[in-house]
C-alpha positions as CSV (number, residue, x, y, z in Angstrom):
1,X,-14.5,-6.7,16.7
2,X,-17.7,-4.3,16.5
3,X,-20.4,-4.2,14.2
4,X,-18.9,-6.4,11.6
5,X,-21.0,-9.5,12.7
6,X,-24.3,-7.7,13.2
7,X,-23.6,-5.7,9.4
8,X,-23.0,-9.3,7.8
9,X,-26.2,-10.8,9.2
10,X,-27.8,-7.4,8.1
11,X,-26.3,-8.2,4.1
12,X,-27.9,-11.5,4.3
13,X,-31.3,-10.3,5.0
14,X,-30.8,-7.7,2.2
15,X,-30.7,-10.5,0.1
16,X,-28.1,-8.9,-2.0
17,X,-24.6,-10.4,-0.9
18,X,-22.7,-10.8,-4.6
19,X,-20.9,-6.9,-5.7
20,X,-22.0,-3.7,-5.5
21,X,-24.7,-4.2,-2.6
22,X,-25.5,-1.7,0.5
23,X,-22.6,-1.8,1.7
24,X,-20.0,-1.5,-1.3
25,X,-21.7,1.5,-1.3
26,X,-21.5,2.5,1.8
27,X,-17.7,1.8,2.1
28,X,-17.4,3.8,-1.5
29,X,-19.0,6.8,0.3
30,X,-16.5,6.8,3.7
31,X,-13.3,5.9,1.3
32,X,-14.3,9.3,-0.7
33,X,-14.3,11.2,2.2
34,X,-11.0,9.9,4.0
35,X,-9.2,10.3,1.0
36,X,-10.4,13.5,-0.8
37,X,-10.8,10.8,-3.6
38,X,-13.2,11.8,-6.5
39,X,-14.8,8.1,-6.7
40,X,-14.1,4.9,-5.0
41,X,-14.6,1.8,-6.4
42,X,-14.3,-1.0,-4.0
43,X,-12.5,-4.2,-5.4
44,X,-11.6,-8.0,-4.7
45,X,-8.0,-6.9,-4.1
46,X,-5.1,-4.1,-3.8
47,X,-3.8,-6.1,-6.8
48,X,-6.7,-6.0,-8.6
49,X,-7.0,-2.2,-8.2
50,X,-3.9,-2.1,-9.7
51,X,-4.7,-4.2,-12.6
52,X,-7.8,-2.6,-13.3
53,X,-5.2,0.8,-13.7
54,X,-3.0,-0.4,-16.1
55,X,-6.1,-1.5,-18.3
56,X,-7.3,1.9,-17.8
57,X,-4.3,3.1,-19.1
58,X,-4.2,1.0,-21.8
59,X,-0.4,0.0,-21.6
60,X,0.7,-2.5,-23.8
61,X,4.2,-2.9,-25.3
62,X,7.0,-0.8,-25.4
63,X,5.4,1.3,-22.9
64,X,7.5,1.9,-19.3
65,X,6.5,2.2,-16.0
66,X,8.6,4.1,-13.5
67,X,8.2,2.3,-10.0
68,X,10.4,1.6,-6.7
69,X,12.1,-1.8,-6.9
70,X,10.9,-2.3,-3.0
71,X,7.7,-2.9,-2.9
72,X,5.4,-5.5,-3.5
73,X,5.5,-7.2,-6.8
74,X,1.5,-6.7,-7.5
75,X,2.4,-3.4,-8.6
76,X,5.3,-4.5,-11.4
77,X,2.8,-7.7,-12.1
78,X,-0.3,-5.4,-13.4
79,X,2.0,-3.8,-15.9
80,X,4.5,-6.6,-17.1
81,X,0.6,-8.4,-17.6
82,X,-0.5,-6.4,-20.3
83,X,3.4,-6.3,-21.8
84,X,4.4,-3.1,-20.4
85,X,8.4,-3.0,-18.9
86,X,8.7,-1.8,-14.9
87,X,11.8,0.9,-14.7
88,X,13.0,0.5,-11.5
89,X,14.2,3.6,-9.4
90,X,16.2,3.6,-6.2
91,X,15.0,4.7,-2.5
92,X,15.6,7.3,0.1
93,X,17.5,5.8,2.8
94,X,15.3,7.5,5.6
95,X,11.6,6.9,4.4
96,X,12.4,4.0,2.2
97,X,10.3,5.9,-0.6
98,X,11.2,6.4,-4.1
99,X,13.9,8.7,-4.4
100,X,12.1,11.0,-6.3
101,X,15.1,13.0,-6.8
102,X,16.2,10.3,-9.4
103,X,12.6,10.0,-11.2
104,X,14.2,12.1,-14.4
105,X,16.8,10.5,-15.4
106,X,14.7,7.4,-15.3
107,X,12.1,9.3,-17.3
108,X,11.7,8.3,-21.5
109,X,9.5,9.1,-24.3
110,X,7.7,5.7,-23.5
111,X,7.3,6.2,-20.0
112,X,3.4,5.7,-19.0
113,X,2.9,6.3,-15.1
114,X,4.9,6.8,-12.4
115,X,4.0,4.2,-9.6
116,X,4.6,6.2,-5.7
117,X,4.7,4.0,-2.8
118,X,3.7,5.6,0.4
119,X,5.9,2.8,1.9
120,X,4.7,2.1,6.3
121,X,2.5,5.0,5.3
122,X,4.3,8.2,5.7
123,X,4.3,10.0,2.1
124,X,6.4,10.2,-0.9
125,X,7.7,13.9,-1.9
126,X,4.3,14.0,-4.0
127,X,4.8,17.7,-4.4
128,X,8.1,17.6,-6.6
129,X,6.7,14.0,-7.9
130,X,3.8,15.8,-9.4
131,X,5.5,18.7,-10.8
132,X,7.9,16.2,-12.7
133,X,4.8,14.0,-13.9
134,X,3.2,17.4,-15.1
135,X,6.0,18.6,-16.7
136,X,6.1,15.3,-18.9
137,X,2.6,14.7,-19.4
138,X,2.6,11.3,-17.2
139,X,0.0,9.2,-15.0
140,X,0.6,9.0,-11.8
141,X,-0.9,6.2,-9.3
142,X,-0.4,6.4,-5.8
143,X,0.4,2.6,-4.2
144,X,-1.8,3.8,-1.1
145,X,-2.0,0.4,0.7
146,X,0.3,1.3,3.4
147,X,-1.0,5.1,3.5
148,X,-5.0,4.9,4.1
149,X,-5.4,7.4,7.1
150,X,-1.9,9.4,6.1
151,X,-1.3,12.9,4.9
152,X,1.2,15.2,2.9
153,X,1.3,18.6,3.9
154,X,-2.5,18.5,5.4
155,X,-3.7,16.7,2.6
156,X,-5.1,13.1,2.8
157,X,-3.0,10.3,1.0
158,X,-5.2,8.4,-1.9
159,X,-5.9,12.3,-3.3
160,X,-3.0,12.9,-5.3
161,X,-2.3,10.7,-8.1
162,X,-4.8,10.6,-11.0
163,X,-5.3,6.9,-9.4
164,X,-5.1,5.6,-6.1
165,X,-5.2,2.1,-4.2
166,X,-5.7,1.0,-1.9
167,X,-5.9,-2.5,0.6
168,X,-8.0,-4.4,3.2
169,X,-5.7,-7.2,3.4
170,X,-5.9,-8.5,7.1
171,X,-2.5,-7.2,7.6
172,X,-3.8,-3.7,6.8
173,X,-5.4,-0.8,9.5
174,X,-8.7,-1.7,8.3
175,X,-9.4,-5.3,7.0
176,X,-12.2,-7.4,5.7
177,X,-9.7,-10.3,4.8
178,X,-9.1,-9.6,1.3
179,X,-10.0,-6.9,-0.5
180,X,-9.3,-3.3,-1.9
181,X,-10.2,0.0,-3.6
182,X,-9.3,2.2,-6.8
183,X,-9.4,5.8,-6.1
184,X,-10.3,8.0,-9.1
185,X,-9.4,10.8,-9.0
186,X,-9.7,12.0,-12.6
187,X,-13.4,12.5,-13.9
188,X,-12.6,11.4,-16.9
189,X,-12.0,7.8,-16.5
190,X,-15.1,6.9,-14.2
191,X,-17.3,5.5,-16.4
192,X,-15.1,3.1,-18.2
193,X,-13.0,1.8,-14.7
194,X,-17.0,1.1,-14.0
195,X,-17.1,-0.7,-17.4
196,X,-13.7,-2.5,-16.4
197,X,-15.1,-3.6,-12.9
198,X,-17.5,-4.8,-14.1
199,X,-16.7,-7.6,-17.1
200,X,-16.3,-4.9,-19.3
201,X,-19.8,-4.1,-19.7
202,X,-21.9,-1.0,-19.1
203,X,-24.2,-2.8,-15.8
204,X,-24.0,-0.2,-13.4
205,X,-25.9,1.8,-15.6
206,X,-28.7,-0.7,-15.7
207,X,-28.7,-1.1,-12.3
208,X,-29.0,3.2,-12.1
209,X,-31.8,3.1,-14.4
210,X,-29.4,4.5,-17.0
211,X,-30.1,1.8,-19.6
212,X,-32.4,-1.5,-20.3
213,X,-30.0,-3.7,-20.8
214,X,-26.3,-4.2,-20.5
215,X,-23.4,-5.5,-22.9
216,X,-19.9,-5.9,-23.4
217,X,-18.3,-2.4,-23.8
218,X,-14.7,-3.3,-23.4
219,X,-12.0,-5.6,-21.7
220,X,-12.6,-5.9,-18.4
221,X,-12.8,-8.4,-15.4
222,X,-15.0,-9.4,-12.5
223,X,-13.2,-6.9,-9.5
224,X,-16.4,-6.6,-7.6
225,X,-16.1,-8.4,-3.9
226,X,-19.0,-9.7,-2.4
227,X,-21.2,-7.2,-0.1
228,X,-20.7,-9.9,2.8
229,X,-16.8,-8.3,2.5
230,X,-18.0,-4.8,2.1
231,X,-20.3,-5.1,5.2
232,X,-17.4,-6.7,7.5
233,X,-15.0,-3.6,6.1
234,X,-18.0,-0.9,6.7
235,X,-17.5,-1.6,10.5
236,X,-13.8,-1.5,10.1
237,X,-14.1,2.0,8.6
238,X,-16.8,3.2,10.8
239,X,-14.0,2.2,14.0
240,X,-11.1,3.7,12.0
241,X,-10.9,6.6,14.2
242,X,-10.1,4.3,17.6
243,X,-8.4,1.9,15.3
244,X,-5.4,4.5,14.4
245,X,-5.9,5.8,18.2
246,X,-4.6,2.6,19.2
247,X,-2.0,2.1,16.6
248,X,-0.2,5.4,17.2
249,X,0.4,4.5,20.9
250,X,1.7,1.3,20.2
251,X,4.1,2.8,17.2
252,X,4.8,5.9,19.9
253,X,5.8,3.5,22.2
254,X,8.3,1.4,20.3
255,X,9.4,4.4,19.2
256,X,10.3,6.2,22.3
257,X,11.5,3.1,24.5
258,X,13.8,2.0,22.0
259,X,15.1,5.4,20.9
260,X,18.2,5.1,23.4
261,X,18.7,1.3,22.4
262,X,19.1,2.2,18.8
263,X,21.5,5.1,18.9
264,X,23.9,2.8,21.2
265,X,23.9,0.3,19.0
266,X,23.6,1.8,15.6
267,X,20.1,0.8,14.5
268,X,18.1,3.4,12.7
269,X,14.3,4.1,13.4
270,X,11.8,5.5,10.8
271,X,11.9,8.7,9.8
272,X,8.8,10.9,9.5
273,X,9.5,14.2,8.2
274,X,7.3,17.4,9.1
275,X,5.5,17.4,5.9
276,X,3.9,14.0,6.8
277,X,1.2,12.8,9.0
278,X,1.7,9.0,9.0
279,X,-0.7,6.3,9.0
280,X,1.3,4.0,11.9
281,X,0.9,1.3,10.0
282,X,4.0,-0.6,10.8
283,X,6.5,-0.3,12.5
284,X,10.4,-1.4,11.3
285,X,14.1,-1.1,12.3
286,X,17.0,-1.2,10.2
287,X,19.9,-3.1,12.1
288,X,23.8,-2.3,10.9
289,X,24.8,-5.4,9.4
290,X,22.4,-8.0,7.4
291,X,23.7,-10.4,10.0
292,X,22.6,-8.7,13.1
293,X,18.7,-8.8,11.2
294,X,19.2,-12.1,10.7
295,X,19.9,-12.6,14.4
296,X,17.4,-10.3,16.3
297,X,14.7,-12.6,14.2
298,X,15.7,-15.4,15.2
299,X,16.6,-13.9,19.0
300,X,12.8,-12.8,18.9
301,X,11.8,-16.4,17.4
302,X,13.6,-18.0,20.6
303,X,11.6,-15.6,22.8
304,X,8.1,-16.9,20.9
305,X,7.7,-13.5,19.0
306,X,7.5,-13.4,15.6
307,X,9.2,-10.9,13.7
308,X,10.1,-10.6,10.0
309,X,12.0,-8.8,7.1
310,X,10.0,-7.1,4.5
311,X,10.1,-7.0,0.6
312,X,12.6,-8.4,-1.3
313,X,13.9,-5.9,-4.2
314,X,12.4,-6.7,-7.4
315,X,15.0,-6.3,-9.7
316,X,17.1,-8.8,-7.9
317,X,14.4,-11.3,-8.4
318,X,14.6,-14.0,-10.7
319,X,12.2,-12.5,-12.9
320,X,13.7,-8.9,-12.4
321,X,16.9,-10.6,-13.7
322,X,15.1,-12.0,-16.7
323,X,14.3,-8.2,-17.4
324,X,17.7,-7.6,-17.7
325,X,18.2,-6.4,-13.9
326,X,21.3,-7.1,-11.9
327,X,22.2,-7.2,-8.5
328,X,24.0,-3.4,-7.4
329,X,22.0,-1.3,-9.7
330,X,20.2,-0.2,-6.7
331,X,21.9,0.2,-3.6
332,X,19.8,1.8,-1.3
333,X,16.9,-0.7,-1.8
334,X,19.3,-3.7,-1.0
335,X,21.2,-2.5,1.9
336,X,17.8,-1.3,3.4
337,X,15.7,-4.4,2.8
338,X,19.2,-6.9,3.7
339,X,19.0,-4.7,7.3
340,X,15.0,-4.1,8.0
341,X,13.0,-6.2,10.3
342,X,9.2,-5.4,11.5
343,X,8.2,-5.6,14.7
344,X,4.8,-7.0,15.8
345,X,2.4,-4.4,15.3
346,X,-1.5,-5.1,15.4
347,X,-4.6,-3.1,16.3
348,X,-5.3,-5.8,19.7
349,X,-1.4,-5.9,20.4
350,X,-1.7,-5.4,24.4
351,X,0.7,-3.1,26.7
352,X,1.8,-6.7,28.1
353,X,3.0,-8.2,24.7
354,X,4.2,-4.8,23.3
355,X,6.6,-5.2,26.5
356,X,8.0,-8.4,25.7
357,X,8.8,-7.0,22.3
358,X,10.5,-3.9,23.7
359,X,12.4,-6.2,26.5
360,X,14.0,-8.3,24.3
361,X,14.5,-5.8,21.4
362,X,16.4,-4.1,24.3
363,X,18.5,-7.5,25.7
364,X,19.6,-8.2,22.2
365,X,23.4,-6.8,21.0
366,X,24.1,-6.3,17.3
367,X,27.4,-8.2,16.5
368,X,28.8,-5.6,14.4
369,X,29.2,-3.2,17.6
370,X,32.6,-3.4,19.3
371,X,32.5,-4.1,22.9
């Protein structure tokens, strides 16, 4: 903790603590910068970013969004809301990002958007991504919530897609509890994602002297969190640069000390490629066997640290079979997220309890190796 107390007493005596406030702002203005983003609108959620997107967008049905089936289920819910269908595509097996080598053939006349997740924050192959989405005429929206602080070949994550978004949950880098941000990155739809954040109505404009009065423009929603959230987040971002300080030694660390652990027993580390400046924001293993994941969890549990898997692949949901979705169709995103358990990983983690971590991580003997 920092500023964020002092900034929230400092909203109070603003008297101006409901949306769009000092500090909203103020977190607008840093998010622009660290992402090369064109505007920033800051939001209630990473979901509701999302949402506000697809509105944008105007899907409705018939249309088709391309999207990874790992990741969170926010991104297929904004779509399947306004009666658009999610096409899921496969994943690499060593970033865990949509294998955008297989983005064509999922490709239609209906398809809308192409969803990228920059999945523990190390990029997707935006370049070839963006050539494809080009080539078709297609929206692309960056899934940013993992990437905040990352890069593609020098270029910040957040900047690519025509939309961007991005999260403050408490689990992210920077937090504020809930909360999140839509990235625009096209001119052209500024003004109405205003109209959309706000109720569907044109009140920003009042509130810029731009008009007398305000009224309902379009559909729209109330995505504006409260400048008591915006303040907390300001310090957040204002700390960001000691924040990711700390988190790359703690994600250098696990990933040196258990480097020799994982090639003897067959466990796989992230991958980073050269093109990619990551935003250590978690930090995962993928284990041999389903079993042996199931079994260093609970190993951990024993040892009183908490470890867990990560998403569940949406199309082997029980709605994702109601789409018409079956278990198989995409092995790569099954095998990875039967074998992949997170380590703890958070900005206060000590030396001392990143040392448990790595001495039982170290003690513990996948059942699929042969003595």
């Amino acid at each position: 903790m920092g500023s964020e107390l002092q900034y929230m007493a400092d909203a109070v005596s603003r008297m101006h603590i409901s949306g769009d406030g000092f500090y909203t702002h103020e977190c607008d203005r840093l998010l622009e910068r660290l992402t090369g983003g064109y505007k920033s609108l800051l939001t209630t959620s990473c979901t509701h970013a999302i949402e506000m997107a697809a509105l944008l967008l105007d899907v409705g049905p018939g249309d088709e969004i391309v999207m990874p089936s790992f990741t969170f289920v926010s991104v297929a819910n904004a779509f399947v809301l306004r009666g658009a269908r999610p096409v899921f595509v496969d994943i690499r097996p060593d970033t865990l990002n949509l294998d955008e080598r297989l983005l064509e053939a999922a490709i239609t006349r209906r398809t809308r958007a192409i969803i990228v997740v920059h999945y523990a924050g190390i990029a997707c192959e935006m370049n070839a991504i963006l050539e494809l989405a080009d080539r078709h005429g297609i929206t692309v929206i960056e899934d940013n919530a993992h990437g905040l602080f990352g890069a593609y070949n020098g270029r910040p994550l957040g900047s690519f897609g025509d939309f961007a978004t991005q999260s403050f949950h408490e689990t992210k880098n920077v937090v504020c509890g809930e909360g999140g941000a839509l990235i625009v990155n096209d001119p052209s739809y500024v003004e109405r994602a205003e109209i959309v954040r706000e109720k569907g109505t044109h009140r920003s404009r009042v509130f810029r002297g731009l008009a007398e009065r305000y009224t309902w423009i379009a559909p729209g929603s109330s995505y504006l969190p409260s400048d008591l959230l915006a303040a907390f987040l300001y310090a957040q971002l204002q700390a960001a640069d000691e924040i990711q300080r700390r988190r790359r030694v703690i994600w250098e660390r696990y990933h040196v000390e258990l480097a020799a652990w994982s090639e003897r027993y067959g466990a796989t580390q992230p991958t980073v490629p050269r093109s990619c400046d990551q935003a250590y924001h978690l930090y995962y293993l993928l284990l041999p066997t389903a079993q042996d994941r199931d079994r260093l969890i609970a190993f951990l549990g024993e040892r009183g640290i908490l470890a867990v898997f990560h998403y569940l692949p949406l199309h082997g949901s029980e709605y994702g079979r109601k789409l018409g979705y079956r278990a198989g169709a995409f092995p790569v995103s099954e095998s990875c997220s039967d074998r992949l358990v997170r380590l703890p990983f958070f900005n206060d983690m000590t030396p001392e309890e990143q040392t448990l971590v790595i001495d039982a991580v170290s003690s513990f003997r996948p059942c699929s190796v042969p003595a």
